[in-house]
C-alpha positions in Angstrom: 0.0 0.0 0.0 1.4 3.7 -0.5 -0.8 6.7 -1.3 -0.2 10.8 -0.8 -3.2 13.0 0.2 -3.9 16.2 2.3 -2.9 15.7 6.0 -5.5 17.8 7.0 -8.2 15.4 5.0 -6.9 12.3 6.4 -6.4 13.7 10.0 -10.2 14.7 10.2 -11.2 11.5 9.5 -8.6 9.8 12.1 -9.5 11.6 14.7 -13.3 10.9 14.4 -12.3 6.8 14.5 -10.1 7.6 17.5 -13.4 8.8 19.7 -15.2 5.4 18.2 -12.6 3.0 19.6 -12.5 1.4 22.9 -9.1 2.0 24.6 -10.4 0.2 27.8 -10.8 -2.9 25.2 -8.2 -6.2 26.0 -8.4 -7.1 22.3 -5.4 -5.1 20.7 -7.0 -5.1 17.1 -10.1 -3.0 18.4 -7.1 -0.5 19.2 -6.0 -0.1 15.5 -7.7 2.0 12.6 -8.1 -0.3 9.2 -6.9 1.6 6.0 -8.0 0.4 2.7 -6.8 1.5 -0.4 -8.4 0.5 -3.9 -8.2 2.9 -7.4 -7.4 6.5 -5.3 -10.3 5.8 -2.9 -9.0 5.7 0.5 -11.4 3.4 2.9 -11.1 4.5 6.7 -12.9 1.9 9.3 -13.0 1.8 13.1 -14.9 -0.3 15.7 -15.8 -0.9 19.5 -18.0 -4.1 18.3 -20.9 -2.0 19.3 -20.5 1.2 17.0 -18.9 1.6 13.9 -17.9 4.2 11.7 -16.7 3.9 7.8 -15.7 6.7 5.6 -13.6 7.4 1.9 -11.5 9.7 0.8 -9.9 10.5 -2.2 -6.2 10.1 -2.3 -3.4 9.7 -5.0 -2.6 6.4 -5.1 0.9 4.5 -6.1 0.2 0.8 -4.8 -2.9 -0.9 -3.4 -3.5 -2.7 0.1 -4.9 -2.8 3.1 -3.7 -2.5 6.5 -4.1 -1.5 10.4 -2.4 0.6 12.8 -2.4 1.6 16.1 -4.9 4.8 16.1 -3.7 6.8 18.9 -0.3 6.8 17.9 -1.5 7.7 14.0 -3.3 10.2 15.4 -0.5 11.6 17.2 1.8 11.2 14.1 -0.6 13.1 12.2 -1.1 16.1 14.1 2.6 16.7 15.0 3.1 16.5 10.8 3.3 20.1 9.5 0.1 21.1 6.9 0.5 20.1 3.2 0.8 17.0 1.4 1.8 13.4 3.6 2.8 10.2 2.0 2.2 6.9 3.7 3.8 3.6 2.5 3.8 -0.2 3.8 6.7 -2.3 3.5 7.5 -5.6 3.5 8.0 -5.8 7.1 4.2 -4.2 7.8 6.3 -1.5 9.0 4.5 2.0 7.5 6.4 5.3 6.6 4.4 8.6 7.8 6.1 11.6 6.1 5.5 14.9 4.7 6.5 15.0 0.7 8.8 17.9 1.0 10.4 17.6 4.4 12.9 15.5 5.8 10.6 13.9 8.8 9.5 10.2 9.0 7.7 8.0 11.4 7.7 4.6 11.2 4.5 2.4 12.8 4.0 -1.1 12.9 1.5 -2.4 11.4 -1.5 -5.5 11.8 -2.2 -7.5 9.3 -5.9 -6.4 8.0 -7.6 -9.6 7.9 -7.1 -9.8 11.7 -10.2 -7.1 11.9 -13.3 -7.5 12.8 -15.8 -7.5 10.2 -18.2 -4.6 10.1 -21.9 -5.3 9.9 -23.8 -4.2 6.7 -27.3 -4.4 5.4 -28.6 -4.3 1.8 -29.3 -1.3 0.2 -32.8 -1.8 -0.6 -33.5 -1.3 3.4 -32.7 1.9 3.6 -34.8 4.8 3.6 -34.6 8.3 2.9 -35.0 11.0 5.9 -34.0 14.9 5.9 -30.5 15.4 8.0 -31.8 18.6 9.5 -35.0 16.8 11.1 -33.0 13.9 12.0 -30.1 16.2 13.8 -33.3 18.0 15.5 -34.8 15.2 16.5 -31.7 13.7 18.3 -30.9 17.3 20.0 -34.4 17.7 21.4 -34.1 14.3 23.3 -30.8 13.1 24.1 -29.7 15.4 26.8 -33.4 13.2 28.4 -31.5 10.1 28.3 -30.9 7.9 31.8 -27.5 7.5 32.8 -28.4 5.3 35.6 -26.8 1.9 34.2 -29.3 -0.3 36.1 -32.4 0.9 34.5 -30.2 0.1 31.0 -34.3 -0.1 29.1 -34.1 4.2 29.4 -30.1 4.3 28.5 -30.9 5.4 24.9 -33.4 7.6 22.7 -36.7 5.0 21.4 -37.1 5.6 17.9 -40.4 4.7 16.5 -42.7 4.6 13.3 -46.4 5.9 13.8 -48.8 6.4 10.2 -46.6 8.6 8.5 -44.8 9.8 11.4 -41.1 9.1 12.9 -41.0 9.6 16.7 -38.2 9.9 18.8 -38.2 9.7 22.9 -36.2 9.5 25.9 -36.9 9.6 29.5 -35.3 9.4 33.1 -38.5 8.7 34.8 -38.4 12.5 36.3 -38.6 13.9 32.7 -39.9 12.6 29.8 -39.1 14.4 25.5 -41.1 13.7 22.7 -40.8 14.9 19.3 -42.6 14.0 15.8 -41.4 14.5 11.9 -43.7 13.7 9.5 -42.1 11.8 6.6 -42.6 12.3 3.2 -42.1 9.5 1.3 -42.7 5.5 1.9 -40.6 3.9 5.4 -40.7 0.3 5.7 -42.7 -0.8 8.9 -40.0 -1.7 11.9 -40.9 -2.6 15.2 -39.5 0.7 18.5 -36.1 0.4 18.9 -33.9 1.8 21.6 -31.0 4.2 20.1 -27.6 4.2 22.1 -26.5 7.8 22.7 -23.2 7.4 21.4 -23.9 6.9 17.2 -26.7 9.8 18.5 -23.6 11.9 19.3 -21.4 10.6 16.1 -24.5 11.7 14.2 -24.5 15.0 15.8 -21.1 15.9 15.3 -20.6 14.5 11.5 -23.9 15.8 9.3 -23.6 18.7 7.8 -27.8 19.1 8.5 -27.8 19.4 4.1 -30.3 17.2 2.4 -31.0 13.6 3.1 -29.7 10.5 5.0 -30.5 6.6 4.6 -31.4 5.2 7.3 -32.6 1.0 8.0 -33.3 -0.5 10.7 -32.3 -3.9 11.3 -33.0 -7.1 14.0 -30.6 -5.8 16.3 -28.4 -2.7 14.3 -29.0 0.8 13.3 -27.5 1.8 10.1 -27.2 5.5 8.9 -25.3 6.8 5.7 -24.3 10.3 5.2 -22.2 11.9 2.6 -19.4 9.9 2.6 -19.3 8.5 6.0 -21.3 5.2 7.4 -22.1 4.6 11.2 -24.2 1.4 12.9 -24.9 0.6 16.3 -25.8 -2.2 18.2 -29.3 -1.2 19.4 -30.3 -1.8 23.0 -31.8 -4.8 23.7 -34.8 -4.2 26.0 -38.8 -2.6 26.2 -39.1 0.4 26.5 -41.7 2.3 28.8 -45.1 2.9 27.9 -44.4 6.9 27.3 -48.0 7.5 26.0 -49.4 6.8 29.7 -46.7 9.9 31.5 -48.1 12.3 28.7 -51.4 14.2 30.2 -54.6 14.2 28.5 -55.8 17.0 29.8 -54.0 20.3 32.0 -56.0 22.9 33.0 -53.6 26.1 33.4 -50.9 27.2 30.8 -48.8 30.4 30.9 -46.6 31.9 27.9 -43.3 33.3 28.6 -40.6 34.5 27.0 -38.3 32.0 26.4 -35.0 33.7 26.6 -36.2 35.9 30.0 -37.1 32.4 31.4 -33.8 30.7 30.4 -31.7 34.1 32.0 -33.5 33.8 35.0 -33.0 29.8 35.4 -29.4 30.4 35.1 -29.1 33.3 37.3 -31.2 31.7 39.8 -29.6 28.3 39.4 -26.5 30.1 41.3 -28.0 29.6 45.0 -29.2 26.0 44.3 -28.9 22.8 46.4 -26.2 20.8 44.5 -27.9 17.7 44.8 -31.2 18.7 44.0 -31.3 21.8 41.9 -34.4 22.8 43.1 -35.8 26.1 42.1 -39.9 27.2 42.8 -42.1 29.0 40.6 -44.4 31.2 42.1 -47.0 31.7 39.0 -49.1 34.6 39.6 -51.3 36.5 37.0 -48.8 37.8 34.6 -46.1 37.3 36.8 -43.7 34.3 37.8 -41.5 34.5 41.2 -38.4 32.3 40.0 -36.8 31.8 43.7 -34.1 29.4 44.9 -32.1 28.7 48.3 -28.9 27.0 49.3 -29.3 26.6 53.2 -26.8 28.6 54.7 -25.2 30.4 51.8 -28.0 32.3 50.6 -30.7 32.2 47.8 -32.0 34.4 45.0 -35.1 35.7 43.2 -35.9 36.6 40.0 -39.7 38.4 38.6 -40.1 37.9 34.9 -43.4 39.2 33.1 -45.9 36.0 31.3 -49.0 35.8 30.2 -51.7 33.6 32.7 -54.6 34.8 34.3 -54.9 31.8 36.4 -55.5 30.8 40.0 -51.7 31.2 42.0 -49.6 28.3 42.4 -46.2 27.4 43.8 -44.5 24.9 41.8 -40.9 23.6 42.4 -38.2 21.6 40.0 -35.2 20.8 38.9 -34.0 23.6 37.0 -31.7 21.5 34.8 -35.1 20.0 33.7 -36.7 23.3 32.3 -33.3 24.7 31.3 -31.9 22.2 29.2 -34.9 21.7 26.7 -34.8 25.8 26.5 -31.2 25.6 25.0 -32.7 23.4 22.0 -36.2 25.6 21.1 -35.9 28.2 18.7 -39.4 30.1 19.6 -39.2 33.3 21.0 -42.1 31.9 23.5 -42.5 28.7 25.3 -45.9 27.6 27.0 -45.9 25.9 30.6 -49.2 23.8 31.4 -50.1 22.5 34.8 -52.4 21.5 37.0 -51.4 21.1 40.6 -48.3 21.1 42.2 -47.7 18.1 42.4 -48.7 17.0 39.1 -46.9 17.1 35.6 -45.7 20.2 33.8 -45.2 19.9 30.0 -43.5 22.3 27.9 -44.4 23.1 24.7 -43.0 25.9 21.7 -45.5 28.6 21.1 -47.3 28.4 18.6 -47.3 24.5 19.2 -45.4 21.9 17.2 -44.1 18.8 17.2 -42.3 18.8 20.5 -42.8 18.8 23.8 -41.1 17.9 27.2 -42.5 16.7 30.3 -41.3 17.6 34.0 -41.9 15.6 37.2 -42.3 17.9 39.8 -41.0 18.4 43.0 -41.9 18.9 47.0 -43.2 22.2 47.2 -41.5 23.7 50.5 
């Protein structure tokens, strides 16, 4: 194998398989990037066994072959090179030559054999299905920062994905907070049975579409597979039920203020400054066409903030975890937000105003 390309291209895609691999993994080869090279097409792949990430690019090829290193230490290699033009070449000895074309710097790695890695899962092409990036991307950020992190209740440790009529639904909950958005889809999806989304391809995802035009997506017994531009990702999926999510969601809530989103979100942080660490507890006094956004940290002191909404309903005292009302404000574009309630001690959702296809639920807490 020996190609030249961009060090710059080739980095970018490097460092992207680095975050995929496990370095806590005992098998060595899980450690190692594969590089295949076939008529100037440059194929990158990297695995933990449970995600997986593929990509190509173009390169000036001299000989080719495939071949893996050790990723941390390409990496490394690669970012110490100066910018411009790299050449890489295997020898006989699996020994490969790093080095810029016009200086006088080279590395030398050992190398692992390529058919020593693991093979990557892949599905035919006729499962996948087309879906816009940009609803995709907004349906992950709207519901991922919901996800459980508590490893024993492993059923809410990923985002449900789900196909209803001609809707995709996405979901995740704690079980003190629940988020629920809809996309309507456009053309034909194949039926598939709910299936729970690790966060980590959700974060891949994130972080490598550009949000421009469409992505294939298919769904398979136990894998996710997405395609993007030039880069491929699957995912074991989680294998568990999810909770009933339609019976948290309220049929009916008899008050609901509007508010300024951005006043609400200023306050929350400002507010969230005199907080119990371990609860983050904050109360809102809703009054008409006020809200009282008060907080306390024993000792140390506590603060209050008055912001302006519009409700004309009875007075309540309502308390939360801030964290639960700010971090769905950082994702909503609106310039208002709705808050329906009850009671106290029943469920607040959130909604954008006017209403769409999104909303987030709240558990809240003791009042006092």
């Amino acid at each position: 194998m020996h190609f030249a390309c961009e060090r710059d291209l080739l980095l970018k895609e490097i460092a992207v398989a680095q975050e995929i691999i496990s370095s806590r993994n005992t098998l060595s080869i899980l450690s190692n990037v594969l590089l295949s090279l076939q008529d100037n097409v440059l194929t990158i792949k990297a695995t933990d066994l449970k995600v997986s990430f593929q990509t190509q690019i173009e390169v000036e090829s001299k000989a080719p072959g495939s071949i893996t290193v050790f990723c941390d230490k390409f990496l490394g290699i690669l970012r110490s090179l100066p910018e411009g033009e790299i050449e890489i070449k295997l020898d006989e000895n699996l020994m490969v030559s790093i080095r810029p074309v016009f200086q006088k710097i080279d590395f030398n790695l050992k190398s692992v054999p390529s058919d020593k890695y693991p093979e990557i899962k892949e599905i035919p092409d006729e499962a996948y299905f087309e879906f816009p990036q940009n609803d995709f991307l907004d349906m992950i950020s709207k519901t991922l920062f919901a996800v459980s992190s508590d490893e024993t209740r492993y059923f809410m440790n990923g985002v449900y994905l789900e196909k209803v009529d001609n809707q995709l639904i996405m979901v995740a909950t704690d079980g003190r907070r629940l988020s629920y958005i809809s996309k309507k889809v456009g053309g034909s999806i194949p039926e598939f049975n709910g299936v729970i989304i690790p966060p980590k391809i959700l974060h891949l995802i994130k972080k490598l579409a550009p949000g421009e035009g469409n992505l294939s997506l298919a769904i398979g017994d136990k894998n996710l597979f997405i395609r993007f531009n030039q880069h491929r990702v699957s995912s074991n999926l989680i294998d568990a039920q999810f909770p009933n999510y339609q019976r948290v969601i309220p049929e009916k809530q008899e008050q609901k203020l509007v508010v300024e989103r951005e006043s609400l979100q200023a306050a929350l942080r400002r507010v969230s400054l005199l907080v119990e660490g371990k609860s983050r507890r904050i109360q809102l006094g809703i009054e008409p066409s006020n809200i009282v956004v008060n907080s306390s940290e024993g000792e140390i002191g506590s603060a209050t903030e008055e912001i302006p909404c519009e409700y004309d309903g009875p007075e309540m005292t309502i308390a939360a975890n801030y964290m639960y009302l700010l971090e769905p404000l950082r994702e909503l574009g609106e310039k208002k937000i709705g808050l329906e309630f009850t009671e106290p001690d029943k469920a607040i959702t959130l909604r954008p105003v006017p209403d769409k296809d999104y909303f987030h639920i709240v558990m809240p807490m003791q009042v006092g």
